[in-house]
Structure formats: C-alpha cells, structure tokens
C-alpha positions in Angstrom: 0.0 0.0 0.0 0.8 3.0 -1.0 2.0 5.8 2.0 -0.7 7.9 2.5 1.3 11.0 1.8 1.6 10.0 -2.2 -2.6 10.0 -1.9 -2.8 13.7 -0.2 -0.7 16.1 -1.5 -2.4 19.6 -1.2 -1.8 22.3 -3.7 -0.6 25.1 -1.0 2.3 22.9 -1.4 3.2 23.6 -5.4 1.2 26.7 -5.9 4.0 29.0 -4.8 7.0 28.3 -7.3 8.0 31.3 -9.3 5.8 33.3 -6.6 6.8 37.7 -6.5 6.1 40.9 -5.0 3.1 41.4 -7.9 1.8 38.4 -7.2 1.0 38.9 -3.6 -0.6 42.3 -4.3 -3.2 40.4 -6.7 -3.8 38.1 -3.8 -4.6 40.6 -1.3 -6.7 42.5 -3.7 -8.9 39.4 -4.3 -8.7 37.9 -1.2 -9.8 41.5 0.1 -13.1 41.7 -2.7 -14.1 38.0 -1.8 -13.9 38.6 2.3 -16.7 41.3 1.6 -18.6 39.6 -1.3 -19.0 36.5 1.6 -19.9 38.6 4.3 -23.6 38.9 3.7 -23.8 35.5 2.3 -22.2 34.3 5.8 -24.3 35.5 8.2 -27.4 35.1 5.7 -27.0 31.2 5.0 -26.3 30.9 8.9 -29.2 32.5 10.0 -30.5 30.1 7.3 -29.6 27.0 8.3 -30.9 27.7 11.6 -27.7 28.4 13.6 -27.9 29.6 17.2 -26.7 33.0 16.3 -25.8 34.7 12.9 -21.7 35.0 13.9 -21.7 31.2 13.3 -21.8 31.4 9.9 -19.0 34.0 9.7 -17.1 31.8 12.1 -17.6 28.6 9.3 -16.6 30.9 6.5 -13.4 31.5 8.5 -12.2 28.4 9.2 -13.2 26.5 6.3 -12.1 29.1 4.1 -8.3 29.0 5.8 -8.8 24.8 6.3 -9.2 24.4 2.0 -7.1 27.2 0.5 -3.9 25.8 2.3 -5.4 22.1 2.4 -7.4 21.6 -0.2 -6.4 20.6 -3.7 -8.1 23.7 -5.8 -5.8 26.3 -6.0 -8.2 28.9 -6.3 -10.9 27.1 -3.9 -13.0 29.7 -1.7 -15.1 27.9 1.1 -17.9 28.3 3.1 -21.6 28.1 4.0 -23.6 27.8 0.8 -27.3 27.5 0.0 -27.1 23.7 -1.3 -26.8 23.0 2.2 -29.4 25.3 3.9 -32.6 22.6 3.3 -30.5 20.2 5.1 -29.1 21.7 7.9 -32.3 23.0 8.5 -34.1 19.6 8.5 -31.0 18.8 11.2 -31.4 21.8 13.3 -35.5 21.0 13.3 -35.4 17.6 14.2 -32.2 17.5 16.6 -31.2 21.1 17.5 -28.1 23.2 16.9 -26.1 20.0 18.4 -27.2 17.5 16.2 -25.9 19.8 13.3 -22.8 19.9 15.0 -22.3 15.9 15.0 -23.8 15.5 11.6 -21.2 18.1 10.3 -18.4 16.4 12.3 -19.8 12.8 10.5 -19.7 14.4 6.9 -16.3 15.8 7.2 -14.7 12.3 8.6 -16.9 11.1 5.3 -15.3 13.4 3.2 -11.9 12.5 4.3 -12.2 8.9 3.8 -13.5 9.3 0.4 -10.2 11.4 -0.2 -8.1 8.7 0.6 -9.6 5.9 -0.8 -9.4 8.2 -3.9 -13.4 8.6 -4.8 -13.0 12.0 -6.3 -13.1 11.0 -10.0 -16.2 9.1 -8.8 -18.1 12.1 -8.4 -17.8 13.0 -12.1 -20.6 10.9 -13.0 -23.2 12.5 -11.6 -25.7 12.8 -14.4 -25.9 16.9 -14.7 -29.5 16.3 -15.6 -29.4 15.1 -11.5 -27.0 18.0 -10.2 -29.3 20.6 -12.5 -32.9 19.8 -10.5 -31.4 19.0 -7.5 -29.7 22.7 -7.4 -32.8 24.6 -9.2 -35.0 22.6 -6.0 -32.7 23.7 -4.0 -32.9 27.9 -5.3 -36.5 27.1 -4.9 -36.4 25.9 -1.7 -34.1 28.9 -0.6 -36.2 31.8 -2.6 -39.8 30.6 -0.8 -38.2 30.2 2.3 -36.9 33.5 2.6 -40.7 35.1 1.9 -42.2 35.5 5.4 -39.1 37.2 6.7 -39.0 39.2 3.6 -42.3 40.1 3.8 -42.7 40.1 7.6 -44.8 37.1 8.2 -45.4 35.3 11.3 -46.1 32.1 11.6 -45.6 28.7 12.4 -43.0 27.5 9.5 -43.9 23.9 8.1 -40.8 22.1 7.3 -42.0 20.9 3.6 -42.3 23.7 0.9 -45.3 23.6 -0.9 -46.9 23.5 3.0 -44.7 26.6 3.4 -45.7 28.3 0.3 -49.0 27.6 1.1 -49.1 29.2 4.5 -47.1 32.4 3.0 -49.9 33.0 0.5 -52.6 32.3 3.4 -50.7 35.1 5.4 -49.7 37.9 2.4 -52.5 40.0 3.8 -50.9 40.6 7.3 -47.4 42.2 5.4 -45.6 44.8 7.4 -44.8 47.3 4.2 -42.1 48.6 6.4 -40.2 45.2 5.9 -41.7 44.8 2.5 -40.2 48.1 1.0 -37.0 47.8 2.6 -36.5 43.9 1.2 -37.8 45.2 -2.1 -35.6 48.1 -2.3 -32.7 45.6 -0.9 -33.7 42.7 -3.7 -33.4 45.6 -6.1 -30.4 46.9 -5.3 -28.2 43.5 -4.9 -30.2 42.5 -9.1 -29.3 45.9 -10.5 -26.1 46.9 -9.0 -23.8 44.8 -10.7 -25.5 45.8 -14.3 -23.7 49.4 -14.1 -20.9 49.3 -10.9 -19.1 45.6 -10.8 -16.3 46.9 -8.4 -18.4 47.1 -5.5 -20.7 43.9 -4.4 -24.3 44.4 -4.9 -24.7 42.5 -1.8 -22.7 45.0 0.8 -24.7 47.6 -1.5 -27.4 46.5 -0.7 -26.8 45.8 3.4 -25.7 49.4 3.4 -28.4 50.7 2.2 -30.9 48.8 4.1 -29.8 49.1 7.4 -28.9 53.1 6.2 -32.3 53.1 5.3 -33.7 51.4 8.3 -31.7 53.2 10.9 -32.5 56.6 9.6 -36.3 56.6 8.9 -36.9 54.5 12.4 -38.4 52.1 10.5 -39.7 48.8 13.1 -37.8 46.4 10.8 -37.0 43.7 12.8 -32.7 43.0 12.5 -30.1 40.7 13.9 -29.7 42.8 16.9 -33.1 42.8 17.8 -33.8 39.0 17.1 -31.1 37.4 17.9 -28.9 40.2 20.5 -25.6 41.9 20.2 -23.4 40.8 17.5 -20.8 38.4 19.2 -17.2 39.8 18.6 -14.2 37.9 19.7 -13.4 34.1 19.1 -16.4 32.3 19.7 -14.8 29.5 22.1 -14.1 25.6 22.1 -17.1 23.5 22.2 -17.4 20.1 22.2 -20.2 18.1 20.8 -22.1 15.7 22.3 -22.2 12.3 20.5 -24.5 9.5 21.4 -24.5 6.6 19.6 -28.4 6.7 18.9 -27.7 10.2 17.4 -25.0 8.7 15.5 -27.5 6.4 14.0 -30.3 8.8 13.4 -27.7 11.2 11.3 -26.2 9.2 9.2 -28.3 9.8 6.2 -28.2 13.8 6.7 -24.9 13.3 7.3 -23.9 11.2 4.2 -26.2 13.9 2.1 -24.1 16.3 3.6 -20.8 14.6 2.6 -22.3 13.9 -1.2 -23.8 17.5 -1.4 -20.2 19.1 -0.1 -18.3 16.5 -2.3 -20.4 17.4 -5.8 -19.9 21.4 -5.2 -16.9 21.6 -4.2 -15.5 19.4 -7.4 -18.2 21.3 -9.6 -16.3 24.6 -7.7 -12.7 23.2 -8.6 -13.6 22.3 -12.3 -15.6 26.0 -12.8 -11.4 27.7 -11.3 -9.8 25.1 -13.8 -11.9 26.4 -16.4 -11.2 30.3 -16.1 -7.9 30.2 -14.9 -6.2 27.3 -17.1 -5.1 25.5 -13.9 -5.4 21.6 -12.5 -6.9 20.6 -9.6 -6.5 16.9 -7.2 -9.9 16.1 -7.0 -8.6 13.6 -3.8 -6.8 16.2 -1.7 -9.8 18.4 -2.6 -12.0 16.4 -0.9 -9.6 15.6 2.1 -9.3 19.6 2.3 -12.9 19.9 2.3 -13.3 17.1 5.0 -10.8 18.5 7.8 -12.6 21.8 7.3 -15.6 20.2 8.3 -14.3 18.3 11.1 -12.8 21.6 12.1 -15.8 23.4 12.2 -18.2 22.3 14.7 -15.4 22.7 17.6 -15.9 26.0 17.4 -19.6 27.0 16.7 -19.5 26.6 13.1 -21.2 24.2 10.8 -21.0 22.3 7.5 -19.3 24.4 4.8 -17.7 23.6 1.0 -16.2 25.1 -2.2 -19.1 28.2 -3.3 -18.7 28.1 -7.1 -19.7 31.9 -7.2 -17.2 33.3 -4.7 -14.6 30.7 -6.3 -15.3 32.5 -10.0 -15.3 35.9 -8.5 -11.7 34.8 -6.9 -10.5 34.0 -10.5 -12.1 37.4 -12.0 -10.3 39.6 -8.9 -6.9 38.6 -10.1 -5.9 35.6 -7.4 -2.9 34.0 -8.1 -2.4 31.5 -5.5 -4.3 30.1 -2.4 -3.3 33.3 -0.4 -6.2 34.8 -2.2 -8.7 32.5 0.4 -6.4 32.6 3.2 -7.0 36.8 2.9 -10.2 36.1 2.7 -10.7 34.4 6.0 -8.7 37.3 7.3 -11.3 40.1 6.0 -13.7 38.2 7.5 -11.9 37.9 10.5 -10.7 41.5 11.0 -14.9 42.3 10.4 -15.5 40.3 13.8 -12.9 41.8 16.3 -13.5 45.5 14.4 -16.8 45.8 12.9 -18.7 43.2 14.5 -21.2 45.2 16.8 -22.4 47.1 13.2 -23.8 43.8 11.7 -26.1 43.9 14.7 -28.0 46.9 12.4 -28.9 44.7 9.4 -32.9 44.3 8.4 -33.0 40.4 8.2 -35.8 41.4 5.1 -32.4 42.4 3.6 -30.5 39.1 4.4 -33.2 37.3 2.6 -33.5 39.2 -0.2 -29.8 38.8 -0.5 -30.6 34.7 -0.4 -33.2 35.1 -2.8 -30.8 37.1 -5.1 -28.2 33.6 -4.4 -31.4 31.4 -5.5 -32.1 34.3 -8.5 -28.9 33.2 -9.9 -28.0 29.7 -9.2 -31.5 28.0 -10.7 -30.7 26.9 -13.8 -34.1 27.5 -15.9 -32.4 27.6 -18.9 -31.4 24.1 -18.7 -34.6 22.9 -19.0 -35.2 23.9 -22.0 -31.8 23.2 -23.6 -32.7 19.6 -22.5 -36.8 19.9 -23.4 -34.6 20.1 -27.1 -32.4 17.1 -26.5 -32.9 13.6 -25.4 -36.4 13.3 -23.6 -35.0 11.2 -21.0 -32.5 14.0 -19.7 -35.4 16.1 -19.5 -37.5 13.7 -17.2 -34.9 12.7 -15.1 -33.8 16.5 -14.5 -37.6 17.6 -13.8 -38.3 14.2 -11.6 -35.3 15.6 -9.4 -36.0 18.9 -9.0 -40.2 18.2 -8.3 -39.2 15.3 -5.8 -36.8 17.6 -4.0 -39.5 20.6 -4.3 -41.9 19.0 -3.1 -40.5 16.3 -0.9 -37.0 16.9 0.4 -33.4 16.9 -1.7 -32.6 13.1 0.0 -35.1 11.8 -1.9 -35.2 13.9 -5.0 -31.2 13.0 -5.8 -31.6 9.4 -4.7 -34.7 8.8 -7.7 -32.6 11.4 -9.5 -29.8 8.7 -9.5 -31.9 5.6 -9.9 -33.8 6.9 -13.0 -30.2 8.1 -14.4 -28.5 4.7 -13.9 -31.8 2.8 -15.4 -31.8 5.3 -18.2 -28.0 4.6 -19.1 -28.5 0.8 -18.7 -31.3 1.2 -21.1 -29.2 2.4 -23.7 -26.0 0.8 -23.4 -28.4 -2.2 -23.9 -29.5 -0.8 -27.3 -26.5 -0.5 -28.5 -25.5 -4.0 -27.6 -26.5 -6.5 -30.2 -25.8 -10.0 -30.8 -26.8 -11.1 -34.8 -25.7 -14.0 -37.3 -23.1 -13.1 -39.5 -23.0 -14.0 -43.4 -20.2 -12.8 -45.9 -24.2 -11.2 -46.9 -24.9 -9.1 -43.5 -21.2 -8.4 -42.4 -20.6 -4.3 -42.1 -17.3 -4.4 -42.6 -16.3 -4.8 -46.6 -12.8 -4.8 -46.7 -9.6 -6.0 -44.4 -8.9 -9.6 -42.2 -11.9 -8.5 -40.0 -14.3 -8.5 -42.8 -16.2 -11.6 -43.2 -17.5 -10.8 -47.3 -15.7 -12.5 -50.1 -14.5 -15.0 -47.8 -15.9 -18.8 -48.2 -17.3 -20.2 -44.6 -16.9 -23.8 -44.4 -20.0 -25.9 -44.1 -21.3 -26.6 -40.3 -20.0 -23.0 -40.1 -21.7 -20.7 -37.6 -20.8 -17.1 -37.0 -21.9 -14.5 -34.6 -21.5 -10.8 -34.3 -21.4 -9.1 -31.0 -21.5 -5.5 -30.6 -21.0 -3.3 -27.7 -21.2 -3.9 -23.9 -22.1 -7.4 -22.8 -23.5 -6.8 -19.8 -26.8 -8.3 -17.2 -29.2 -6.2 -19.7 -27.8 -7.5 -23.0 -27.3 -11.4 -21.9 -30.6 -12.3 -23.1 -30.1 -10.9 -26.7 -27.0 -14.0 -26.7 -29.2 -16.3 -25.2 -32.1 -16.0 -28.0 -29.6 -15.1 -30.7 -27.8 -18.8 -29.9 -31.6 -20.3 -29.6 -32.5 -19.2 -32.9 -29.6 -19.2 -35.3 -31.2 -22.6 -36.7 -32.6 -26.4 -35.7 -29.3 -27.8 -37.1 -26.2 -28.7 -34.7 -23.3 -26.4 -36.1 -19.8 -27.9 -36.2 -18.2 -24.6 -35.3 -19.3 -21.6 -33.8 -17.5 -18.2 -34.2 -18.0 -15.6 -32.1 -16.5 -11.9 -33.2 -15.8 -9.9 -30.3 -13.3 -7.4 -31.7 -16.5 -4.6 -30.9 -16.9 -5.5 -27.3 -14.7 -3.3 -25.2 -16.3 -4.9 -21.3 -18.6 -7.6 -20.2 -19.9 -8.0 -16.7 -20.2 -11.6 -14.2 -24.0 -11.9 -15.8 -23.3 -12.0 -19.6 -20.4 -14.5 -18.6 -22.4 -16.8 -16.9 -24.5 -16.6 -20.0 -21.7 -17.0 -22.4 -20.6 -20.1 -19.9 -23.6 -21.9 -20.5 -23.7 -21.1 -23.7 -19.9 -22.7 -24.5 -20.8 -25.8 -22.3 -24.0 -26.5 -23.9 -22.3 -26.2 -27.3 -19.2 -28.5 -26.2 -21.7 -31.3 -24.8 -23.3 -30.9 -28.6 -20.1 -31.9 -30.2 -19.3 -28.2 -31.5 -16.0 -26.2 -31.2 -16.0 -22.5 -30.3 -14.0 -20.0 -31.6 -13.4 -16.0 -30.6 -11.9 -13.5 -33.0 -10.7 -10.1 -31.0 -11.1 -10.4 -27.9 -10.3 -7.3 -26.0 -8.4 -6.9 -22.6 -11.2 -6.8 -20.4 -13.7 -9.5 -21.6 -9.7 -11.2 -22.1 -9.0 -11.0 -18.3 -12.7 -11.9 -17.1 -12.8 -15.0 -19.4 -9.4 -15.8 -17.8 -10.0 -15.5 -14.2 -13.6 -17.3 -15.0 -11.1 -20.7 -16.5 -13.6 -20.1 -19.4 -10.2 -19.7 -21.3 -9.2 -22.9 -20.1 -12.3 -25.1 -21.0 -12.4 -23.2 -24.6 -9.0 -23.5 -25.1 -6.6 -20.7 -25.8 -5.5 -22.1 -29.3 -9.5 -21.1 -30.1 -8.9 -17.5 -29.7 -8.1 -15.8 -33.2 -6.8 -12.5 -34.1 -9.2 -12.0 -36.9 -11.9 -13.6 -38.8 -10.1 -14.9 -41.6 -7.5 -16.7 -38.9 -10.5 -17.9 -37.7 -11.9 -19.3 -40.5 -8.6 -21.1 -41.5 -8.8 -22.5 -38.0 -12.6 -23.8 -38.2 -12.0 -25.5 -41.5 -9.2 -27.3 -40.2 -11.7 -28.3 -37.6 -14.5 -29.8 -39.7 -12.1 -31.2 -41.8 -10.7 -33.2 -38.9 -13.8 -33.9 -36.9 -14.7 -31.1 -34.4 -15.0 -32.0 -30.9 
C-alpha cells in the first residue's frame, strides 16, 4: 500500500513556485473583494440553516475558508456556507437542535476524508448533470420561498415541507408589514441591479448598506439581527465540544452522508468551474480531504457544514488571485470584520438578508437548462424535472436518490441498445474490406458465425441467449463468435456465455473467438472459461479464424 502521503498532497504545497512581489498584491486585492462579497452570504445562510446565532456562519466561513485554501487541492478554492446546504441543515437543526448539526457536520467531514483517501474523487464526475441541475434549481427554490415570510414580515408557524410553506405564506400575504416589504424590495433591487452598471463594489454589501442606512435613519420597526437574535458576538467564539450519542450517530447518518455527497459534488463542480477560467489543474482527492478536515474543524468552534461556493470561487478568479493566499485573505477580512466591525452587523434588516438569499437562488437556478434539455434527449429532461419536483416537493434526500436511480436505469437502457448480438453472413457483415471483414470470404459448411457488438452486460445477456436459440434447428460444427467490438462484459453476460460454450461443447461443436479485447480477455481468464475453450480457439481476426474452423470440420470437431 501505498503511504498515504503519495494519496494527499495539497496544492498550497506547489502553488507557490515562481511566486513575487506582484503576485502577492493580486492576492490581497482578491482575497480583500471575496472577504466582503461573503460577508452577507455568511451570516445570511447561517441565520439560514438555523444556527444559534448569525456569527456562526461568519465563524464557518473563516475556518473553512483558511482549512481548503492551504489544504485543499483547488488552487483557487473559496469555502464556506452555501445555500445547497441550507434545506438540510435546517431539517437537522429541526429535528435534533443546533447539536445534532454539530455531530452531523463532524460525521460528513470524517466522510469526506475517507473518500479522499480511498481516492473517490473521480467518482463524483458521474453524476448525471441532468441530476445536479434539478437537485440545485430545487434547492434555489427551496431557498427563494423560504426567505418570503421574513422578507415580507410574516409570522407564523413554519412547516418544514415547501409547498406546506408556500402555502401558509400566500394564506398570510395580507398581514405584510410594508415597512419590511419596502425595505427587502428596495434591498432585492439593489443587490439584481447593482452589478448591471458598478461591478467593483458587491451588490450585496450595497445593498446591506443601504438597508440598514435606510432602516436606521427613517426609524423604521424592521426587525434586525440585533433585535432577534442580540448583540453581534465579537471575539473568538470558544471551544465547544459536541455531544455524540451513539443513537444520534445512527439517526444522522443519512443527513450526514447527504451532507458529505452535497459538499463532495460542489466543491469538485467549484474546482472544475477555477480550472476552467484560470487554465489551472486541480487533485480532485486532496480536494475532498481539504474539504473534510474543514468540516471536522468546524463544529469545535460554533460553526457548521461548509464547502467550495462556485460563485465566490469565480469571483476569486475574476479579482486577479494567483495562489491560495487569495482565500487565506479572505478568512482574514472576514476575521478582522469580527474583532472591528462586528457590533455594526447587529444593524442589518433580516428582510435584507433574505433578499440577498433570494438574489443567491435568482442566480444559481438553472431555468435555462430545462429547455436546452426539453430540445435534447427526452430522457435527460424527465430525469432532470423528476429531481427537481421530488426535492421541491419532498426533500433533496429523496429527490437525488430517484434522480440517480432513473439516471442509472436510463443509461443501462441504452447501453443495452446499442449492444447486439446477430448472425453473421459474408451477406450481413458491415465491414467490406480487411482480415476483419467476413464478405468475399468462403465459410466452411457446419460453419456458424456471430457478431457481438457493444457492452455485454446483465441487460444484453438475453439478446446472446435468444440469438444462440434461434440461429437454426441444425447442430453447427463450429461456432464463431467476433468480439473485436466488445470493449467490457460483466459476471452476468459471462455466466451466460458459460452456459452457452458448455451446452455447445456437450453438442459436439467447437468455439472460436476473434478479438477479444483486454477486459472481456482478463474476465474469461479468471472465470477458467479460457481454459475449457482453449486458448488455441482465440483468433486475431476472422479470416484466422476461419482457417482455423476449416481445419476443424475437416478433422472432426469436438
């Protein structure tokens, strides 16, 4: 076995050759722009994800954003809270308090480790988009109609599934406090339009100026974080050690495996977005181990599950980063807020915050997809809307998991239409010219050739189980089997090739294969199906093994 550090080698580690004087300004700059841009977005998707006080989700933003720029394997990675979490967290905190998120967060980040090291990264590739596209448009859903009581000043009991939610928000729109109303509409405004005409400053912080400004001034009764949840905490927020049961082990292991898969798929979809823009590579593995110690990190000190934010990430890139100092400046700004600034965030209208989040939701559903995919392959399209309604409507554990199972059935499904197994005639062969070509050539009498094409696999076996039924009523002497266009076969399809050879053998026929390729090669090996054929049976080509079934009938076959 390999020593585990040749499996985790972060990208702090290489991402500093050649590095100057210029280099580090661009890095401060960035880091600088991306501390404020996550500001808002901090305290918003902690208050959120229902964390005990909004300087939590600063406090994850900090230490997962330091944990994965020097740890991680992105060079460019920016980390923290993010909305794909928020329905989940939530469900945690609703079900098992602020603790239970603690302990869930701790479990995803061990998760997240151990897929690192066992080296699942390149697993997570395939993901069907289809899948990732309605589970994150359910998601901006989920965030957007959550945010409407607070941004319109509702109170009420909050159900914990959406369409009871949106329900209850339309049964209370009558009861809106226009003083909240007009300052989140004026806020939602300001953080859509900003960006059209001034891009240096973040429509975000524009907009949390201006709405606290705006509340503060007029004396509006807006209700903010000071007056919901009390002073702003400044200073290090303290060790804390969660509690950990092993009955609230059990009960969080699916949360906390979503967790781990959710964090996985954005932070990798994160990485690939920085390797796009800024022309770099990025370890998928130490990404992943990165990701996991943040989150183990985390909960010891207040703070909850956090991972790789693809728009903070791209706005990294644009801001002129040049290393992972970018995200470690970052953590700082955010830092350096707490300890000097901290006691001002107490001012912030929470209608703000959420129209902030719904600005986050705005912009990460991914409407267009559905109609680029309406125009494509029909099946895309249903598995992408079953996703996003079953995580709409019922929660995002159960949307992605049919996502997945519809996805895989789909794929199956094809790759066992495009698997075929047909007699072949000099008459019916595709290929017309070369050794591999069958027309021209004379086949021997008691003769029988097959073509197989594509993956043989569970789903095709029964296409060479009715294909040998019904090639004819008359015992061949030989049986040929081309397999130059099979490139894998799985344990099914060779039991069904197994009987196939037997029942031939205890008929009196030889069986021949032309082309074998290196994986059906090495499972017909370790099977001994190599041994009972024989390996002087397997042929390079077809007219080899033609030459080799003549000599055959000629001298009595089997």
């Amino acid at each position: 076995m390999s020593d585990w550090r040749d499996r985790y080698r972060p990208v702090a580690g290489t991402a500093f050759a050649g590095y100057g004087k210029a280099d580090l300004g661009r890095d401060v700059a960035a880091g600088l722009s991306v501390g404020i841009i996550a500001l808002p977005l901090a305290i918003g998707f902690g208050i959120a994800s229902g964390a005990e006080n909004p300087g939590q989700g600063i406090w994850t933003a900090i230490i997962a954003g330091l944990v994965v720029a020097l740890l991680g394997g992105s060079r460019f990675q920016i980390a923290g809270p993010t909305g794909a979490f928020v329905p989940v967290l939530a469900g945690v905190v609703a079900l098992h308090g602020y603790g239970g998120l603690l302990v869930a967060t701790l479990m995803a980040g061990a998760l997240l480790v151990c897929m690192g090291l066992f080296r699942l990264g390149a697993l997570l590739r395939y993901v069907p988009y289809p899948v990732i596209a309605g589970f994150t448009t359910g998601i901006a859903v989920i965030i957007f109609v959550g945010q409407l009581p607070e941004f319109f000043g509702l109170s009420f009991e909050r159900p914990r599934h959406l369409p009871d939610l949106a329900w209850e928000t339309a049964r209370h729109l009558p009861s809106t406090d226009w003083h909240v109303a007009v300052t989140g509409g004026i806020s939602l405004a300001v953080v859509l339009l900003w960006p059209r005409r001034w891009s240096r400053l973040p429509g975000a912080i524009v907009a949390v100026l201006a709405g606290s400004l705006l509340v503060w001034s007029l004396d509006w009764p807006v209700a903010t974080i000071a007056s919901r949840f009390g002073a702003f905490p400044s200073g290090f927020p303290g060790f804390r050690v969660p509690e950990i049961s092993l009955d609230l082990v059990r009960e969080l292991a699916g949360p906390a495996f979503i967790i781990a898969a959710l964090g996985a798929i954005e932070s990798l979809l994160s990485a690939t977005v920085a390797d796009g823009m800024a022309d770099t590579r990025h370890d998928s593995n130490a990404e992943l181990i990165g990701q996991g110690l943040a989150n183990l990190l985390t909960p010891f000190f207040g703070g909850f599950a956090a991972t790789g934010a693809i728009a903070r990430t791209a706005a990294n890139i644009r801001c002129g980063a040049r290393s992972p100092l970018s995200g470690v400046v970052h953590s700082l700004v955010l830092l350096a807020f707490v300890f000097a600034a901290g006691p001002l965030a107490g001012h912030i209208p929470l209608t703000t915050l959420s129209a902030v989040l719904m600005a986050v939701a705005i912009r990460m559903a991914e409407w267009d997809t559905f109609g680029g995919l309406w125009r494509g392959a029909r099946s895309d399209f249903s598995t992408m809307l079953l996703t996003f309604g079953l995580t709409v409507v019922f929660d995002l554990t159960i949307g992605v998991a049919a996502g997945l199972i519809i996805a895989v059935i789909l794929f199956v499904r094809r790759m066992e239409q495009i698997s075929s197994v047909r007699l072949l005639t000099p008459q019916s062969d595709p290929e017309y010219t070369g050794q591999n070509s069958l027309r021209g050539k004379r086949v021997p009498d008691g003769v029988v050739l097959f073509r197989i094409e594509g993956p043989l696999f569970f789903a095709a076996a029964e296409k060479l189980e009715n294909a040998l039924r019904g090639h004819g009523s008359r015992p061949p002497r030989v049986v040929v089997f081309r397999m130059r266009n099979v490139p894998a076969m799985d344990a099914t399809a060779l039991h069904a090739f197994e009987l196939a050879v037997e029942k031939m053998q205890r008929d009196g026929a030889a069986v021949l294969l032309t082309g074998v390729q290196p994986q059906p090669m090495r499972l017909l090996y370790r099977s001994g199906l190599v041994d009972k054929i024989g390996i002087e049976h397997f042929c390079a080509h077809i007219e080899e093994a033609l030459d080799r079934a003549a000599a055959l009938v000629d001298g009595g076959a089997g």
